[in-house]
C-alpha positions as a Markdown table, in Angstrom:
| # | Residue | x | y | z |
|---|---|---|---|---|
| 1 | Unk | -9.2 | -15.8 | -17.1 |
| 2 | Unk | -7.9 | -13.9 | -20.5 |
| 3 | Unk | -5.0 | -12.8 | -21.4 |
| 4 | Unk | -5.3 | -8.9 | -21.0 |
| 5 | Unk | -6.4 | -9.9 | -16.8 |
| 6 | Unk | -3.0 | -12.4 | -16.6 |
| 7 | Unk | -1.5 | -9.4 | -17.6 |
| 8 | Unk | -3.3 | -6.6 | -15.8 |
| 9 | Unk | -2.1 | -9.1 | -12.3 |
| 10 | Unk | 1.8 | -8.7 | -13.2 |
| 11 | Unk | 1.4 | -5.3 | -13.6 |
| 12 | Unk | -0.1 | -5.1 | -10.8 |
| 13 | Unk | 2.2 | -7.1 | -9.1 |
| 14 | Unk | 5.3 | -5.5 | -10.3 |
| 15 | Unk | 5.0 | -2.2 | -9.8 |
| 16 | Unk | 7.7 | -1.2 | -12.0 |
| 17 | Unk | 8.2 | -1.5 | -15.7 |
| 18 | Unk | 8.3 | -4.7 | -17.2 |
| 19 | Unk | 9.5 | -5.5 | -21.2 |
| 20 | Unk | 7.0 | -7.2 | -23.4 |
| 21 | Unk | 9.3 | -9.6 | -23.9 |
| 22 | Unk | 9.4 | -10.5 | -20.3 |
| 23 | Unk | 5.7 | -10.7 | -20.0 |
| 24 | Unk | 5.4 | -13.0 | -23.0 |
| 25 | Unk | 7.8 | -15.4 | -21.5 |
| 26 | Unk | 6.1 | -15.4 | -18.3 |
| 27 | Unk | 2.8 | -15.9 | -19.7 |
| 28 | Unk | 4.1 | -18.5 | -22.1 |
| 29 | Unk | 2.7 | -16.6 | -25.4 |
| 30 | Unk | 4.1 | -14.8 | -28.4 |
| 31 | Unk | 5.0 | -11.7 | -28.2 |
| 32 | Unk | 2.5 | -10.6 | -30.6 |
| 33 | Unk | -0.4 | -12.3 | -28.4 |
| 34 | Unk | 1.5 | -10.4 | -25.4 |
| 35 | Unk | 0.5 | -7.2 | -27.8 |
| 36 | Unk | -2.6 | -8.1 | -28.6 |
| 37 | Unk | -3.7 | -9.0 | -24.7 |
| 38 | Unk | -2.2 | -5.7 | -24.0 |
| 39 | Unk | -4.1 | -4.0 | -26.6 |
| 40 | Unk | -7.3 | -5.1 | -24.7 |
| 41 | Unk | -5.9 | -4.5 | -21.3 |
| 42 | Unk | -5.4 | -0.8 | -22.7 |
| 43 | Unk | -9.1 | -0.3 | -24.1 |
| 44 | Unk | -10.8 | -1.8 | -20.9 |
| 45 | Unk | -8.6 | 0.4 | -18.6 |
| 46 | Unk | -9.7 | 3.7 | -20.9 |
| 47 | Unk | -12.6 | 3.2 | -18.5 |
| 48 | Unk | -11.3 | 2.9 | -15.2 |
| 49 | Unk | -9.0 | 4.9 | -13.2 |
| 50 | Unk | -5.8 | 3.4 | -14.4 |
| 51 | Unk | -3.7 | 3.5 | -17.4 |
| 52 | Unk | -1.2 | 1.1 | -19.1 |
| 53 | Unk | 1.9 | 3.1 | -20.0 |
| 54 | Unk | 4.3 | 2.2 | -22.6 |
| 55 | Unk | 7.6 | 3.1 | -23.9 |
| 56 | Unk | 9.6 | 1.0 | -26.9 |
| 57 | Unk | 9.9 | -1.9 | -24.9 |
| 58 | Unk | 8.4 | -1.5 | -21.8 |
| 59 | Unk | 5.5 | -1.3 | -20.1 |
| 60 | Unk | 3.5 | -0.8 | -16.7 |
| 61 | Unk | 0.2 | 0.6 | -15.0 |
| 62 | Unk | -0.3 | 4.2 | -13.5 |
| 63 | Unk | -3.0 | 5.6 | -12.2 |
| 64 | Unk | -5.1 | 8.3 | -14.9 |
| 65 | Unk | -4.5 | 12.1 | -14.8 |
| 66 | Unk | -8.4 | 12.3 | -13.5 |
| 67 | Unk | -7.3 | 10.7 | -10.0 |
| 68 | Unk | -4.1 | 12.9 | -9.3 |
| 69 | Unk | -5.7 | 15.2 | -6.9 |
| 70 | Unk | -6.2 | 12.3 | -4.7 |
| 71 | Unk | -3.2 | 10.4 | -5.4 |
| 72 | Unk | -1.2 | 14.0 | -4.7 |
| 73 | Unk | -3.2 | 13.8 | -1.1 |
| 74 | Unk | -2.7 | 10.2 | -0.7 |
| 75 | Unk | 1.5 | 11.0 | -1.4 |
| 76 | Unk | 1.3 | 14.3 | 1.0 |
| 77 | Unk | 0.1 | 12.1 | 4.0 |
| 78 | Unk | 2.7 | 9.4 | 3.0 |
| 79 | Unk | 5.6 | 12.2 | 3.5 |
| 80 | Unk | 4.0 | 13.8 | 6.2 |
| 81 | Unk | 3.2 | 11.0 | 8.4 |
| 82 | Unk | 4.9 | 8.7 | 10.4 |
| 83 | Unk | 6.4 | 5.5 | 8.7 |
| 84 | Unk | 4.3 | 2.5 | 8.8 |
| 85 | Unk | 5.2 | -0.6 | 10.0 |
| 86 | Unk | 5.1 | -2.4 | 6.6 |
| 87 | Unk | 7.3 | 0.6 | 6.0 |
| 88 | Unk | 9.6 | 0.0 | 8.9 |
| 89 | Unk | 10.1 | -3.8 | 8.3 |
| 90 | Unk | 11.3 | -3.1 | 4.4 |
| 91 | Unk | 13.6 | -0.3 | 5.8 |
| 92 | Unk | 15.0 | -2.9 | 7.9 |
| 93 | Unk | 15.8 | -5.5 | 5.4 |
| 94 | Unk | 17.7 | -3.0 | 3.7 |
| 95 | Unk | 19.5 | -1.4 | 6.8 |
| 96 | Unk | 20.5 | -4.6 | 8.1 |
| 97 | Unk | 21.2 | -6.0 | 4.8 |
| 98 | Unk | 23.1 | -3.3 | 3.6 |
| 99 | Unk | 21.1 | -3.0 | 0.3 |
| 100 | Unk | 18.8 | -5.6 | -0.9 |
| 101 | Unk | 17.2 | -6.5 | -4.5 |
| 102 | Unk | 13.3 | -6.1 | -4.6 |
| 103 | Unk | 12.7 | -10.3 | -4.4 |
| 104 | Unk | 14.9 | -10.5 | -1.7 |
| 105 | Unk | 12.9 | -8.0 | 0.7 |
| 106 | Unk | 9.1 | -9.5 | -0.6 |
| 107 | Unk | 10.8 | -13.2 | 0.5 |
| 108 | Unk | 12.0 | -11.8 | 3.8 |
| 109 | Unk | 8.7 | -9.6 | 4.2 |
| 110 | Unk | 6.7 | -12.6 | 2.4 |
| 111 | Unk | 4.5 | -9.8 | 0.8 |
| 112 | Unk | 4.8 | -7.5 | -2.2 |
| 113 | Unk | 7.2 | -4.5 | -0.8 |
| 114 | Unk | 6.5 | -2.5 | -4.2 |
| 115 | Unk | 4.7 | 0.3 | -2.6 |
| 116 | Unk | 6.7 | 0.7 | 0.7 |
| 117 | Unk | 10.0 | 0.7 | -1.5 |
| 118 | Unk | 8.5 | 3.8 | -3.3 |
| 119 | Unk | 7.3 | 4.9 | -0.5 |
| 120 | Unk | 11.0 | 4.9 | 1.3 |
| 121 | Unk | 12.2 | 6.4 | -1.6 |
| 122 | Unk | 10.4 | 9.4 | -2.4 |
| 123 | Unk | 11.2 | 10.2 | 1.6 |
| 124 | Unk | 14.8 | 10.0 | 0.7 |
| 125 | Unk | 15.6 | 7.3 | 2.9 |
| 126 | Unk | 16.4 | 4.7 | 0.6 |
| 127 | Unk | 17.8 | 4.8 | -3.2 |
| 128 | Unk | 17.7 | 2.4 | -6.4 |
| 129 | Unk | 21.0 | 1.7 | -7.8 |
| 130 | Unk | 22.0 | -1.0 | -10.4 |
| 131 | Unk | 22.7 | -4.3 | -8.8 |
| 132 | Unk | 26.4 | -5.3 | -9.3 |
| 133 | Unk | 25.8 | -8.6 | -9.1 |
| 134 | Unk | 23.3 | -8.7 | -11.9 |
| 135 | Unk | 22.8 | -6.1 | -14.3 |
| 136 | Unk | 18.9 | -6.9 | -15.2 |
| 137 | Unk | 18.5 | -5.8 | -11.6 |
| 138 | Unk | 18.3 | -3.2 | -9.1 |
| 139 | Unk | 19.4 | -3.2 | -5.5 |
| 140 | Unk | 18.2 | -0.8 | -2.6 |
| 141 | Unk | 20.1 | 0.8 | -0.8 |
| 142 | Unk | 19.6 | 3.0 | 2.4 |
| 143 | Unk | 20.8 | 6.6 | 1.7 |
| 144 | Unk | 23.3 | 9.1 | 4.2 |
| 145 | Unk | 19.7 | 10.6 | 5.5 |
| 146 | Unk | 18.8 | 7.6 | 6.7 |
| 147 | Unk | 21.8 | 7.4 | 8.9 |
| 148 | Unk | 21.8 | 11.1 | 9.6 |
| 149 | Unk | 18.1 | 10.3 | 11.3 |
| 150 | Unk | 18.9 | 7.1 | 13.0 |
| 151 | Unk | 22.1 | 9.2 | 14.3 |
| 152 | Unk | 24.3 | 6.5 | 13.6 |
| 153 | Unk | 27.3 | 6.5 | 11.0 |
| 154 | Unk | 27.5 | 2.8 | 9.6 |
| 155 | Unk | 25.1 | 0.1 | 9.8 |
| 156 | Unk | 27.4 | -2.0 | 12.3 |
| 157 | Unk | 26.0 | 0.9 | 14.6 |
| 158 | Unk | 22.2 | -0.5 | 14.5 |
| 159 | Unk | 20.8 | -2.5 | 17.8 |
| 160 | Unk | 21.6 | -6.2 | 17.8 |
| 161 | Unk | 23.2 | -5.7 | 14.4 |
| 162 | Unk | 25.6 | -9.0 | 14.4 |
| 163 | Unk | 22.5 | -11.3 | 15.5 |
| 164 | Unk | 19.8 | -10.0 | 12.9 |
| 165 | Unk | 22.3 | -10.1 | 9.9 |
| 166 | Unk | 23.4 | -13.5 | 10.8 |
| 167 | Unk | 19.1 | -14.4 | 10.6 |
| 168 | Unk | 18.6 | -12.2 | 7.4 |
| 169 | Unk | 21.9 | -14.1 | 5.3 |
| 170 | Unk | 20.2 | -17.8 | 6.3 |
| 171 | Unk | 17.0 | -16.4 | 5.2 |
| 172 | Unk | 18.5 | -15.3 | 2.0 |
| 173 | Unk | 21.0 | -18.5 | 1.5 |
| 174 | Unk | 17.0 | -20.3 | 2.0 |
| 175 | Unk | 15.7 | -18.2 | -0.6 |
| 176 | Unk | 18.7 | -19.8 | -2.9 |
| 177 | Unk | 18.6 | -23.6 | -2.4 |
């Protein structure tokens, strides 16, 4: 496997931006040969229906201006519809939790929760803020909506609250040993 598909996968996998620097480190390369494997990821996704955006530092995959109308139907059912239950689970990390960092929900989830985090977010019912505890970070968060639809008014409300938390901080104290 080349270079330009090794980094096409974290992309992929990432969902958000990620600094070249980063994805030389990962890879165990130069940041030049990180610019050079992104050079050819860029050419060979010209003809495909994805693009590799950039900004000074950073960089990540979107899909191409070409496939918006059905991305824009794809994001109209994903508002529209109910939540699903990949959907409910990550909303329950973080309601339970209180706010949770990306890593920590795909380790409770044991999946990727990239796209059900966006997902929660552009329904306003979850929100990225900076993570106090580390500033390369972000944490999620559930938003006042979220509480205002549950028709509760703190997370101590939420059913079998005291047992679940107790299972989600083991899980997380796992996660760190």
């Amino acid at each position: 496997m080349g270079l330009s598909q090794k980094i096409e996968a974290i992309l992929f996998y990432k969902t958000d931006a990620i600094t070249v620097k980063s994805l030389a480190s990962i890879l165990g390369v130069t940041e030049s040969e990180a610019e050079n494997g992104l050079r050819e990821l860029a050419a060979s996704l010209s003809e495909r229906g994805i693009n590799l955006v950039r900004t000074k530092d950073e960089v990540m995959l979107t899909t191409s201006k070409e496939t918006s109308p059905f991305i824009e139907k794809i994001a109209k059912e994903e508002l529209e519809g109910e939540l699903s239950k990949a959907s409910v689970e990550t909303l329950a990390v973080i309601l339970y939790s209180g706010g949770a960092t990306k890593s920590d929900i795909d380790y409770i989830r044991g999946v990727n929760s990239g796209f059900m985090l966006r997902n929660l977010q552009i329904r306003g019912l979850i929100e990225k803020k900076a993570n106090p505890k580390d500033g390369r970070s972000f944490i999620y968060v559930p938003t006042m909506d979220i509480y205002r639809y549950l028709g509760i008014s703190k997370k101590e409300e939420l059913p079998e609250y005291s047992g679940l938390i107790e299972s989600i901080d083991s899980l997380s104290e796992e996660k760190g040993n």
